[in-house]
Biopython code that builds the backbone (N, CA, C, O; Angstrom):
import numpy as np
from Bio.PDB.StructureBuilder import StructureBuilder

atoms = [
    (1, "UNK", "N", (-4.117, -9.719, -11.815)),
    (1, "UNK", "CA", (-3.502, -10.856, -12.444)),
    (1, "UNK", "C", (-4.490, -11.506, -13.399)),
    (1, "UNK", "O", (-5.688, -11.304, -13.199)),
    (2, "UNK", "N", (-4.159, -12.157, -14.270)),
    (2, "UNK", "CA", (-4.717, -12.762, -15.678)),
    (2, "UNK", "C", (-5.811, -13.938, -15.056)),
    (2, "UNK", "O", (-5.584, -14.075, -13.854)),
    (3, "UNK", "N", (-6.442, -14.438, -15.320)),
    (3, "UNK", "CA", (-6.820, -15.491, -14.860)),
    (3, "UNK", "C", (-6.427, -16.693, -15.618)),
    (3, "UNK", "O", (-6.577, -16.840, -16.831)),
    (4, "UNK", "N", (-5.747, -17.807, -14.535)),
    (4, "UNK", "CA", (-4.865, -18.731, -15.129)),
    (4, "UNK", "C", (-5.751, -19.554, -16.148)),
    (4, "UNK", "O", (-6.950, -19.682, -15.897)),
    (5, "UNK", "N", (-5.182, -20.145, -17.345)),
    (5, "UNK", "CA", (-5.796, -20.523, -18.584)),
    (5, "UNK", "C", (-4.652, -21.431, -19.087)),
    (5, "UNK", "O", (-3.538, -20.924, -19.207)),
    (6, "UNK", "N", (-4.837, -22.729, -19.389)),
    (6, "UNK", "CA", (-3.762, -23.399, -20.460)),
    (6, "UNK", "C", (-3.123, -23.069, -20.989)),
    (6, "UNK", "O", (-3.763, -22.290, -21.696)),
    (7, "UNK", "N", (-1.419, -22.983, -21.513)),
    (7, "UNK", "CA", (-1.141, -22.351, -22.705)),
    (7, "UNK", "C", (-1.673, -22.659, -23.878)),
    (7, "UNK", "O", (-1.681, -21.780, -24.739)),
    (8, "UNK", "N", (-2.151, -23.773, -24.132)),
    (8, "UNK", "CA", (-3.008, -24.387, -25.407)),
    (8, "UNK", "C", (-3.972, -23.450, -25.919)),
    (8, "UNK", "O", (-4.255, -23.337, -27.111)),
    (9, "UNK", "N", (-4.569, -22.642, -24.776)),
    (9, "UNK", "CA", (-5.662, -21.541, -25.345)),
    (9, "UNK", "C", (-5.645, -20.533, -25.824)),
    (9, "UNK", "O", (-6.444, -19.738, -26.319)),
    (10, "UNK", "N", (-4.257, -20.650, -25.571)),
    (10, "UNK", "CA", (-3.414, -18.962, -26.462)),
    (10, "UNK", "C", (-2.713, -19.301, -27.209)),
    (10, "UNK", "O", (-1.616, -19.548, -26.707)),
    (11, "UNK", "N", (-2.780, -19.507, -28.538)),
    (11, "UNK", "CA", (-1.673, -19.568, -29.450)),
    (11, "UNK", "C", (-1.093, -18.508, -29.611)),
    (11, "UNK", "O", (-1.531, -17.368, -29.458)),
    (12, "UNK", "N", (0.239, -18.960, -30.026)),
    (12, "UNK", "CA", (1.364, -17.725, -30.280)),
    (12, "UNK", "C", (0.967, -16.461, -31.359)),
    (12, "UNK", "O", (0.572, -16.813, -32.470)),
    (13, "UNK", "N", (1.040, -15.326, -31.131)),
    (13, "UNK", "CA", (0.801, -14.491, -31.662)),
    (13, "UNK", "C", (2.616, -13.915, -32.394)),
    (13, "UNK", "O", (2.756, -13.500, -33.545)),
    (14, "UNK", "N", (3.239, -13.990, -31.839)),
    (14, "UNK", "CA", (4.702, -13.549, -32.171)),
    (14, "UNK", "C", (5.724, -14.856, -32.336)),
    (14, "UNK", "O", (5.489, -16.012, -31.984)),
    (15, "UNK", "N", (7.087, -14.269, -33.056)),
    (15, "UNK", "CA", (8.137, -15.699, -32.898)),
    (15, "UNK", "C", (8.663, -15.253, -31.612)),
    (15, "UNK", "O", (7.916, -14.551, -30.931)),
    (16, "UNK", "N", (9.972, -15.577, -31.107)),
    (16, "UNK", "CA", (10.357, -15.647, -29.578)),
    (16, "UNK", "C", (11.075, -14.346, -29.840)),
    (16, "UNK", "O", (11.188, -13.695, -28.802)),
    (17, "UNK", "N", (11.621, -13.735, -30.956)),
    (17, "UNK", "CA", (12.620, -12.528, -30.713)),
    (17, "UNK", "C", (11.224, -11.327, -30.612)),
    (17, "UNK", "O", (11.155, -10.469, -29.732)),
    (18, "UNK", "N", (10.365, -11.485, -31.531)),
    (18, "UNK", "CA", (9.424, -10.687, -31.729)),
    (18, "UNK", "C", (8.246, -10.773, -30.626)),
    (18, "UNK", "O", (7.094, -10.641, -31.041)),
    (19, "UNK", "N", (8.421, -10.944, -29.517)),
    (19, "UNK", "CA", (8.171, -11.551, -28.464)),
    (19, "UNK", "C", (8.843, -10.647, -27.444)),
    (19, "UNK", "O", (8.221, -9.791, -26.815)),
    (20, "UNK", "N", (10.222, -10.890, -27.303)),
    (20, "UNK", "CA", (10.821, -10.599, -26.505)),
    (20, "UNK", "C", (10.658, -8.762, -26.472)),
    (20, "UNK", "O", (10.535, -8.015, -25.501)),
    (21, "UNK", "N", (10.718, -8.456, -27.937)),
    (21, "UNK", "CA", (10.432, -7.317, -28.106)),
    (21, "UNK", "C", (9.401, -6.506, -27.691)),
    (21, "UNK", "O", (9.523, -5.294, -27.511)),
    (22, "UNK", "N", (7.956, -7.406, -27.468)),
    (22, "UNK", "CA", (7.214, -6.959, -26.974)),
    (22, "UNK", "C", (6.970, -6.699, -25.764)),
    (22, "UNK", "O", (6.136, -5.902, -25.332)),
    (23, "UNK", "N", (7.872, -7.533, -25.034)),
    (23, "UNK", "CA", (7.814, -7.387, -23.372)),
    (23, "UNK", "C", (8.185, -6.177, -23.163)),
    (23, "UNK", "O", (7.661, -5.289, -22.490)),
    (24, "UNK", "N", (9.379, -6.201, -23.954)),
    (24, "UNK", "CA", (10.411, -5.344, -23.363)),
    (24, "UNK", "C", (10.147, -3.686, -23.194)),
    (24, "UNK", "O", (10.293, -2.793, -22.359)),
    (25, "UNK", "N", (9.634, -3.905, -24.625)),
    (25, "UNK", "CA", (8.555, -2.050, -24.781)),
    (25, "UNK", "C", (7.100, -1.927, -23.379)),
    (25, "UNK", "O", (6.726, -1.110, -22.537)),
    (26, "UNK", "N", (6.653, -3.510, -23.942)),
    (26, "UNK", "CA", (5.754, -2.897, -22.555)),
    (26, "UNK", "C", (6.039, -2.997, -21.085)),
    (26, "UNK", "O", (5.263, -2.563, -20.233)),
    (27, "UNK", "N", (6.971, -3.478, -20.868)),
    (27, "UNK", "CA", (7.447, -3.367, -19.292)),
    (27, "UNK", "C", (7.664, -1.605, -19.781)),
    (27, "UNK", "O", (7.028, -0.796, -19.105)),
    (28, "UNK", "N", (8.328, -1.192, -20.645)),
    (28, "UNK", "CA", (9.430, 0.226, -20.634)),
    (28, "UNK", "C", (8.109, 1.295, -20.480)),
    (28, "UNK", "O", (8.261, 2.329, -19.830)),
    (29, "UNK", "N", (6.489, 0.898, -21.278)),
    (29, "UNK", "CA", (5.459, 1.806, -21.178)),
    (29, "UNK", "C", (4.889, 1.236, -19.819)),
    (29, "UNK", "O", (3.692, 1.519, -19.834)),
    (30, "UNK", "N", (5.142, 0.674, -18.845)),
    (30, "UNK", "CA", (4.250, 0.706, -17.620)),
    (30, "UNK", "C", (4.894, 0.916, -16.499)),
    (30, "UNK", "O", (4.378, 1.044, -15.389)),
    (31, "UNK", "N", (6.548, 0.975, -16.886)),
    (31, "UNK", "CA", (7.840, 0.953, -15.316)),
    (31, "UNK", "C", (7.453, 2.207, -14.359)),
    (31, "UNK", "O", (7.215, 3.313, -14.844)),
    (32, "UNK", "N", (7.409, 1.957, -12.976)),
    (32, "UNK", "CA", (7.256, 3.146, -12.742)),
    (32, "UNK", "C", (8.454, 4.131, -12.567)),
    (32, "UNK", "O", (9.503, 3.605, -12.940)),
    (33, "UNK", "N", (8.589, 5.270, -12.158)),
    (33, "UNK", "CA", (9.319, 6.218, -12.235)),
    (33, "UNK", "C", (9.787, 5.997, -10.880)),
    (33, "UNK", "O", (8.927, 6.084, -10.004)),
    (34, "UNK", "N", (11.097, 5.703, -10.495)),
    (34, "UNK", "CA", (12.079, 5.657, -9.005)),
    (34, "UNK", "C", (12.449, 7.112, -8.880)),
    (34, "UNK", "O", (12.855, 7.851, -9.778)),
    (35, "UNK", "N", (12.250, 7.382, -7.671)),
    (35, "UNK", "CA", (13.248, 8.942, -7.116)),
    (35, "UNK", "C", (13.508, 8.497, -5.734)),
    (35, "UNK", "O", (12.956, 7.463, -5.358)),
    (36, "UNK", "N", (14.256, 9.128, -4.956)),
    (36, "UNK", "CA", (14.642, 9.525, -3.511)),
    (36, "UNK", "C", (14.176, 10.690, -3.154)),
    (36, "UNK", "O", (13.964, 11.757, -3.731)),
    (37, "UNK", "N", (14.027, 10.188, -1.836)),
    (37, "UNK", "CA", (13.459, 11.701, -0.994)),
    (37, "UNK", "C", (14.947, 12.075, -0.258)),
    (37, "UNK", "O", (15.795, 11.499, 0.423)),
    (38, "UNK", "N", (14.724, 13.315, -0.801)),
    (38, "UNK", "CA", (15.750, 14.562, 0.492)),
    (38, "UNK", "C", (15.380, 15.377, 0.884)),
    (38, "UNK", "O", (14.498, 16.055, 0.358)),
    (39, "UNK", "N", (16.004, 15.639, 2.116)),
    (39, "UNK", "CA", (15.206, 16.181, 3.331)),
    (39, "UNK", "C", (16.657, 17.326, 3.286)),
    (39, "UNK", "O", (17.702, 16.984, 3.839)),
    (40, "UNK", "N", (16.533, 18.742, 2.531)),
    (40, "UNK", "CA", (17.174, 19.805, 2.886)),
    (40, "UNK", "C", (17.682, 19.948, 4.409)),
    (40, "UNK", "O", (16.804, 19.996, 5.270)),
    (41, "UNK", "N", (18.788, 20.006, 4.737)),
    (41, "UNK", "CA", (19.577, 20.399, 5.955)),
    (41, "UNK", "C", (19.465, 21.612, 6.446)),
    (41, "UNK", "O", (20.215, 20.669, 6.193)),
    (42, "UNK", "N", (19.332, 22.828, 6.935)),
    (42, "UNK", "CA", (19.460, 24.185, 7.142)),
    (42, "UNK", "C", (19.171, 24.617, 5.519)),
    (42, "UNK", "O", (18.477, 23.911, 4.788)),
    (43, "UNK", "N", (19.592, 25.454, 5.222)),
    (43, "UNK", "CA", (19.494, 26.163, 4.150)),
    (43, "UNK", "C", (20.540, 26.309, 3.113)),
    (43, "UNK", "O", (21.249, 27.303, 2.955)),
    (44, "UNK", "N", (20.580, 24.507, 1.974)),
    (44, "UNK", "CA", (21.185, 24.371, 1.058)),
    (44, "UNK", "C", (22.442, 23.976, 2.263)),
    (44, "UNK", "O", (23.530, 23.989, 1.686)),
    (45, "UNK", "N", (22.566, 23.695, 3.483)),
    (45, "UNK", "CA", (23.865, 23.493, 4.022)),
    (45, "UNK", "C", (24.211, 22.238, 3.830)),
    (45, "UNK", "O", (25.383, 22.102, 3.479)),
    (46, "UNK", "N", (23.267, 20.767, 3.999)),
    (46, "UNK", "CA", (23.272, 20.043, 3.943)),
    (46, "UNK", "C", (22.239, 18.885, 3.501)),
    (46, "UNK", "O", (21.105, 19.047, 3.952)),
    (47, "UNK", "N", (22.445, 17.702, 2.665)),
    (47, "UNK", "CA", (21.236, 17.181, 2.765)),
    (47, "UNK", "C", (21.585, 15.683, 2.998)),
    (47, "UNK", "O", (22.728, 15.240, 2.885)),
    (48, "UNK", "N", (20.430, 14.901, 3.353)),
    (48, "UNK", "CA", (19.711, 13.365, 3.831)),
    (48, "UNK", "C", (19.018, 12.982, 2.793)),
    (48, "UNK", "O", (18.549, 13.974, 2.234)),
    (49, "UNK", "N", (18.724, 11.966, 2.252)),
    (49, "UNK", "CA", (18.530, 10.438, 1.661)),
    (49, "UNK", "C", (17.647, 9.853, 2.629)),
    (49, "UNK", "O", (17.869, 8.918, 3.398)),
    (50, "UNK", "N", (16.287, 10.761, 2.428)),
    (50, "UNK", "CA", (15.084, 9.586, 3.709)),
    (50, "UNK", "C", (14.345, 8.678, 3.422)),
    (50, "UNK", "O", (13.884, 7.796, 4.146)),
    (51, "UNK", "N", (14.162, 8.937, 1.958)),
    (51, "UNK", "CA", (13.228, 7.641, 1.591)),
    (51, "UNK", "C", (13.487, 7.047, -0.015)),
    (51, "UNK", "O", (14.359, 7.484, -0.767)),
    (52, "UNK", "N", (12.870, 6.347, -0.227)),
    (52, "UNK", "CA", (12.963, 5.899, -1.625)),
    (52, "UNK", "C", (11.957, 5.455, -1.989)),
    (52, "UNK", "O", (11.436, 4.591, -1.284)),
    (53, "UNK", "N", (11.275, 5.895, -3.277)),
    (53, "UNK", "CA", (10.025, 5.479, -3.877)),
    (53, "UNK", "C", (9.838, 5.482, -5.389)),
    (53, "UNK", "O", (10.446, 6.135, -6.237)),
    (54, "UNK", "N", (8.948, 4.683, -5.511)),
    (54, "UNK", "CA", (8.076, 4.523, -6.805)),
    (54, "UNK", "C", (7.202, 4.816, -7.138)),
    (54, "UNK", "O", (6.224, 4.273, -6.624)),
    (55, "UNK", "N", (6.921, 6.090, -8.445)),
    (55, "UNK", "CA", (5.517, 6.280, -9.181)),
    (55, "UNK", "C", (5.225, 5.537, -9.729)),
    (55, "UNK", "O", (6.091, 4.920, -10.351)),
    (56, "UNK", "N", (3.736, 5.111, -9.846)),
    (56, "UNK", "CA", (3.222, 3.806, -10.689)),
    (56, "UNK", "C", (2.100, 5.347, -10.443)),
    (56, "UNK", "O", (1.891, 6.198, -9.579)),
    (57, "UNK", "N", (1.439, 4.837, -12.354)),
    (57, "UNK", "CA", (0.422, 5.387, -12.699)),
    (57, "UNK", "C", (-0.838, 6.030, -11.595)),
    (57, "UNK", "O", (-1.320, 7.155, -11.730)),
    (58, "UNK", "N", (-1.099, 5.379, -10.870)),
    (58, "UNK", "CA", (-2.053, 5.842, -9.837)),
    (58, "UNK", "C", (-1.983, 5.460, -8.211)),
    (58, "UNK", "O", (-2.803, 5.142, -7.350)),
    (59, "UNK", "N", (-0.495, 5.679, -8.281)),
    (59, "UNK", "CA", (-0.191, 6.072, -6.950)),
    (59, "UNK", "C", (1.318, 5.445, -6.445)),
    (59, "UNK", "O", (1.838, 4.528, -7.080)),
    (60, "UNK", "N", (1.782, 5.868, -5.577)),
    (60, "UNK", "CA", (3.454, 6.122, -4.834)),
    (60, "UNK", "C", (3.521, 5.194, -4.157)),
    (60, "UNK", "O", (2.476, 4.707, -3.727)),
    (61, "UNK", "N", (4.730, 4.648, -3.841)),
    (61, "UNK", "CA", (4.901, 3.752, -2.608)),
    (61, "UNK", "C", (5.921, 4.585, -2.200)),
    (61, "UNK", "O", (6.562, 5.260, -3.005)),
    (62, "UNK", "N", (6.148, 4.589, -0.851)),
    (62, "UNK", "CA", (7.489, 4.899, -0.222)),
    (62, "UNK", "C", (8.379, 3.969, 0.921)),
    (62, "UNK", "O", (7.955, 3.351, 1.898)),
    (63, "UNK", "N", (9.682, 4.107, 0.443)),
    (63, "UNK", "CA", (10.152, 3.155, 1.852)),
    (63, "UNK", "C", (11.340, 3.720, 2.359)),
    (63, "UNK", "O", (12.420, 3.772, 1.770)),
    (64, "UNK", "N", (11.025, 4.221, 3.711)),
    (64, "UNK", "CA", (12.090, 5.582, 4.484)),
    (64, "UNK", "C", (12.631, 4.992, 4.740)),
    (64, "UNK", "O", (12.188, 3.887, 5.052)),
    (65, "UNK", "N", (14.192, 5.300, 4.818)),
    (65, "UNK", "CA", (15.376, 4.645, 5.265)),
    (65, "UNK", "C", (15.466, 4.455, 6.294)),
    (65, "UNK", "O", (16.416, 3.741, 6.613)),
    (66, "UNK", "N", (14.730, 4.869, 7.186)),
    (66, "UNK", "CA", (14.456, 4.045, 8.914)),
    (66, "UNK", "C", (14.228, 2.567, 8.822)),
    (66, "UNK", "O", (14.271, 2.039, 9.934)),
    (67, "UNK", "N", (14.025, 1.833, 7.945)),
    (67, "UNK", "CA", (13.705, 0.515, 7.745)),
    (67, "UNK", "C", (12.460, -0.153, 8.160)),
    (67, "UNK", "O", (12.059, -1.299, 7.961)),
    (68, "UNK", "N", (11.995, 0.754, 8.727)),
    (68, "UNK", "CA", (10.356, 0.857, 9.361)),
    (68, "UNK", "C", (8.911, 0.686, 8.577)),
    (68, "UNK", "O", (7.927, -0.053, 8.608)),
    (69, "UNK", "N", (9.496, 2.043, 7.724)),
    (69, "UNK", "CA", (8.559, 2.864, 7.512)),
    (69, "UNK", "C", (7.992, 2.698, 6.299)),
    (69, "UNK", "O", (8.465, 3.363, 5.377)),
    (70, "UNK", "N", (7.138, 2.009, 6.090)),
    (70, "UNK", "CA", (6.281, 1.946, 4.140)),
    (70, "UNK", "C", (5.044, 2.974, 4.120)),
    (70, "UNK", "O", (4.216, 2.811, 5.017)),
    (71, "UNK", "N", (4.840, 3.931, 3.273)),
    (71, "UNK", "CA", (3.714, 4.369, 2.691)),
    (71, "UNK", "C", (3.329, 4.301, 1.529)),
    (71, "UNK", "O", (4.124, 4.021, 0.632)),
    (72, "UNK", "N", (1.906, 4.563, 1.268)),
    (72, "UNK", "CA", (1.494, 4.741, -0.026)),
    (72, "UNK", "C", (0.569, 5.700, 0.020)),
    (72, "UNK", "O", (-0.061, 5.954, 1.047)),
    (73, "UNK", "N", (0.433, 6.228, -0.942)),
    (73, "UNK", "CA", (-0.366, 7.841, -1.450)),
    (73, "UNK", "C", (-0.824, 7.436, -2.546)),
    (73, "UNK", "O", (-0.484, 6.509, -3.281)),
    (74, "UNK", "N", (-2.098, 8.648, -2.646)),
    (74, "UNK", "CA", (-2.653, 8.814, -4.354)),
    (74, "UNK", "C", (-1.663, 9.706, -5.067)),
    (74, "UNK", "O", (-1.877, 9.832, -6.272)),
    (75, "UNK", "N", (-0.535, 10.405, -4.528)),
    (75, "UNK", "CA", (0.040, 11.493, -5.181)),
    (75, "UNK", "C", (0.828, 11.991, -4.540)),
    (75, "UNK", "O", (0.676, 12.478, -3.420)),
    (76, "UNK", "N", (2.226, 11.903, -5.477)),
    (76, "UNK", "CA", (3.489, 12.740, -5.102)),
    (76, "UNK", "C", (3.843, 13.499, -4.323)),
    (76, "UNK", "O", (4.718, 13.432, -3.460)),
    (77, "UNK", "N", (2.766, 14.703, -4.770)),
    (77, "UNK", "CA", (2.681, 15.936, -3.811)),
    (77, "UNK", "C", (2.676, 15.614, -2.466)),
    (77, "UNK", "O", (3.436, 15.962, -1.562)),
    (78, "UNK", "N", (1.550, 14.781, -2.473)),
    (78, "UNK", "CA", (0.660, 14.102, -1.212)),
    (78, "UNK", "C", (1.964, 13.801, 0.003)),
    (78, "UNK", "O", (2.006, 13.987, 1.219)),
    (79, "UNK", "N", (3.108, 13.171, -1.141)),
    (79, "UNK", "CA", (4.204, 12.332, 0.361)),
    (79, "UNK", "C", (4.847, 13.704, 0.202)),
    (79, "UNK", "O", (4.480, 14.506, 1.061)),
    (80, "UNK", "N", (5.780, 14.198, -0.756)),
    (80, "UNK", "CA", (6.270, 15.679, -0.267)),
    (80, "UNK", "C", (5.681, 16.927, 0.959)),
    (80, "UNK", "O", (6.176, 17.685, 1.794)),
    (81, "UNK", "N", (4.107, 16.497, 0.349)),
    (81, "UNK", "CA", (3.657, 17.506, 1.779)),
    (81, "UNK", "C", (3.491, 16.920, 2.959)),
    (81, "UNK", "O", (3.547, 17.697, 3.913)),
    (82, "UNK", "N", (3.288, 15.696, 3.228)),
    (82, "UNK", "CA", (3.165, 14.923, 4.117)),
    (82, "UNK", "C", (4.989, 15.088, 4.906)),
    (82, "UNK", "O", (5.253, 15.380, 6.073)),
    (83, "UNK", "N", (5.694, 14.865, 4.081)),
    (83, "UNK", "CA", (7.157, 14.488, 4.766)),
    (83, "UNK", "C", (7.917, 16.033, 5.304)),
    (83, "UNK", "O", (8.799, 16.187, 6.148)),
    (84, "UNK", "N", (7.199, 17.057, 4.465)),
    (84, "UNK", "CA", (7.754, 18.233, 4.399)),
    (84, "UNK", "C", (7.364, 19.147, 5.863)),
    (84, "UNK", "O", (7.775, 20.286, 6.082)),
    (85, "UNK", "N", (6.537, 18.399, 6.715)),
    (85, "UNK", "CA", (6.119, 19.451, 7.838)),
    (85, "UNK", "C", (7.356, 19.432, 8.469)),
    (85, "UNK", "O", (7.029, 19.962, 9.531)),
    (86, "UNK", "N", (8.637, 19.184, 8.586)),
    (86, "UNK", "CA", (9.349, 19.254, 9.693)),
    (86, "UNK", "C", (10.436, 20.252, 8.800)),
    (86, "UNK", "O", (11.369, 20.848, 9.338)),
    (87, "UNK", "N", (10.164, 20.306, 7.512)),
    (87, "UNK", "CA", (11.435, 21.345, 6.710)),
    (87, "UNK", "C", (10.839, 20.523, 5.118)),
    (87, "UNK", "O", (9.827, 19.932, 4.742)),
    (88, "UNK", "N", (12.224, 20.949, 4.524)),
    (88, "UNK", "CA", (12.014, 20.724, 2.997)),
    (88, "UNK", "C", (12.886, 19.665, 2.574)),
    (88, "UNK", "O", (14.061, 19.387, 2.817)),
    (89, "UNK", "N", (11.691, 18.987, 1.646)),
    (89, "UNK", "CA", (11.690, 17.537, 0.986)),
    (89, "UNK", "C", (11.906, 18.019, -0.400)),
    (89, "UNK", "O", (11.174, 18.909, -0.832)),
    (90, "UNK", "N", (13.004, 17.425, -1.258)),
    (90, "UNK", "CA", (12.856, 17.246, -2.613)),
    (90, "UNK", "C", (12.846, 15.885, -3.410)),
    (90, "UNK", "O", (13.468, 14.923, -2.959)),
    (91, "UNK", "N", (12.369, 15.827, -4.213)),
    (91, "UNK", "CA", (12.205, 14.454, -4.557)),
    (91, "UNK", "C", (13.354, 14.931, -6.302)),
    (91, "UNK", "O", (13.332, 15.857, -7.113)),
    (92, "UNK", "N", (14.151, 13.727, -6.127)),
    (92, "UNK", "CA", (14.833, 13.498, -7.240)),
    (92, "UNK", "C", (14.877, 11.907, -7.796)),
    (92, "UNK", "O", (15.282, 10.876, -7.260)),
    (93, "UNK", "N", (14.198, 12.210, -9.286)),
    (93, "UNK", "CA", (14.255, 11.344, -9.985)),
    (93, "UNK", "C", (15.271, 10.427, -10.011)),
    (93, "UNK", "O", (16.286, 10.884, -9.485)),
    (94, "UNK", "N", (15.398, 9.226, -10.452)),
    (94, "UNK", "CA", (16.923, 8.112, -10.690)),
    (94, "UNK", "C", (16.359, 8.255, -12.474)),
    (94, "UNK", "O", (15.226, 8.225, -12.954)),
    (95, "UNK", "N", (17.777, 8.423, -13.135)),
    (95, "UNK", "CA", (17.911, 8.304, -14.460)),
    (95, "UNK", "C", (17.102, 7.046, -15.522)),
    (95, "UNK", "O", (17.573, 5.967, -15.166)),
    (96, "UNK", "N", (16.377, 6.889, -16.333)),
    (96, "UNK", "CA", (15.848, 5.910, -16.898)),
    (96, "UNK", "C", (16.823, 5.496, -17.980)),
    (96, "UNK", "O", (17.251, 6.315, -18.793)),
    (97, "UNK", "N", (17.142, 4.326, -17.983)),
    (97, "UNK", "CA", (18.063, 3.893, -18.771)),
    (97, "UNK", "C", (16.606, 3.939, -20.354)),
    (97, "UNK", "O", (15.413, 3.659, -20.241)),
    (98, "UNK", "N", (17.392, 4.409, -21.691)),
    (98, "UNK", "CA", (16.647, 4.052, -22.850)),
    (98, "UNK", "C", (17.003, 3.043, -23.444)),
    (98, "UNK", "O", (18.122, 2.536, -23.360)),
    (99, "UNK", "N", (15.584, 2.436, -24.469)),
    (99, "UNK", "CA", (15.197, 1.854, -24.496)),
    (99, "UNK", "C", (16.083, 1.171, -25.654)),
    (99, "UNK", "O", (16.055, 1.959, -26.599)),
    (100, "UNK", "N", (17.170, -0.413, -26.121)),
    (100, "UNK", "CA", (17.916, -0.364, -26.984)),
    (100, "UNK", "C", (17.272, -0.308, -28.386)),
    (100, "UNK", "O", (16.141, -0.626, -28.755)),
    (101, "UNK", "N", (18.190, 0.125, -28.967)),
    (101, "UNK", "CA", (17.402, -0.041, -30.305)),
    (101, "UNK", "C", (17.538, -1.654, -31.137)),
    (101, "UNK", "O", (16.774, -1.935, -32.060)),
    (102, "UNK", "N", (18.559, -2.568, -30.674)),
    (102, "UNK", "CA", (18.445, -3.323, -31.354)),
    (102, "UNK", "C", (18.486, -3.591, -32.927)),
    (102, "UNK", "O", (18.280, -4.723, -33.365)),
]
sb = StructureBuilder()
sb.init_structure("model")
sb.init_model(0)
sb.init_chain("A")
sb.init_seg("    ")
for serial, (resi, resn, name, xyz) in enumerate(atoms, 1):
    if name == "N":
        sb.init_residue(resn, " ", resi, " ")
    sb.init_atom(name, np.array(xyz, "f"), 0.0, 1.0, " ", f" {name:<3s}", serial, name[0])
structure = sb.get_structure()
């Protein structure tokens, strides 16, 4: 976090639309990437919805639908192999909405 400072000490660099614009791109360059974990049933017979997580640049959170359960990892792989000893985990992305053009 920033270290708190007056607004007086920052003058405006942008107007408020040109502003808004800027958030908006940089929230869109730092969001992390959402997927779900599934946990393959037998073979392609069936599948489960076990967890749900977020990539952020240097590292995962996860939160298993047991309501329990939070992890975090340095790496993707890391929770796939971690979740995968009992059978097979796929991780699927959630769609990123783009960015408007305005």
């Amino acid at each position: 976090m920033p270290a708190e400072e007056d607004d007086e000490d920052w003058p405006p660099l942008y107007d408020e639309k040109e502003f808004d614009e800027f958030v908006n791109r940089l929230v869109a360059m730092e969001q992390p990437r959402a997927f779900a974990l599934v946990a393959e049933l037998g073979v392609r017979a069936d599948a489960q919805v076990i967890g749900w997580g977020l990539q952020f640049a240097e590292h995962v959170d996860v939160a298993l639908t047991d309501g329990r359960t939070r992890l975090s990892f340095s790496t993707l792989d890391r929770v796939v192999r971690v979740l995968s000893s009992r059978g097979t985990v796929r991780v699927v992305y959630l769609p990123v909405d783009p960015l408007p053009d305005d």
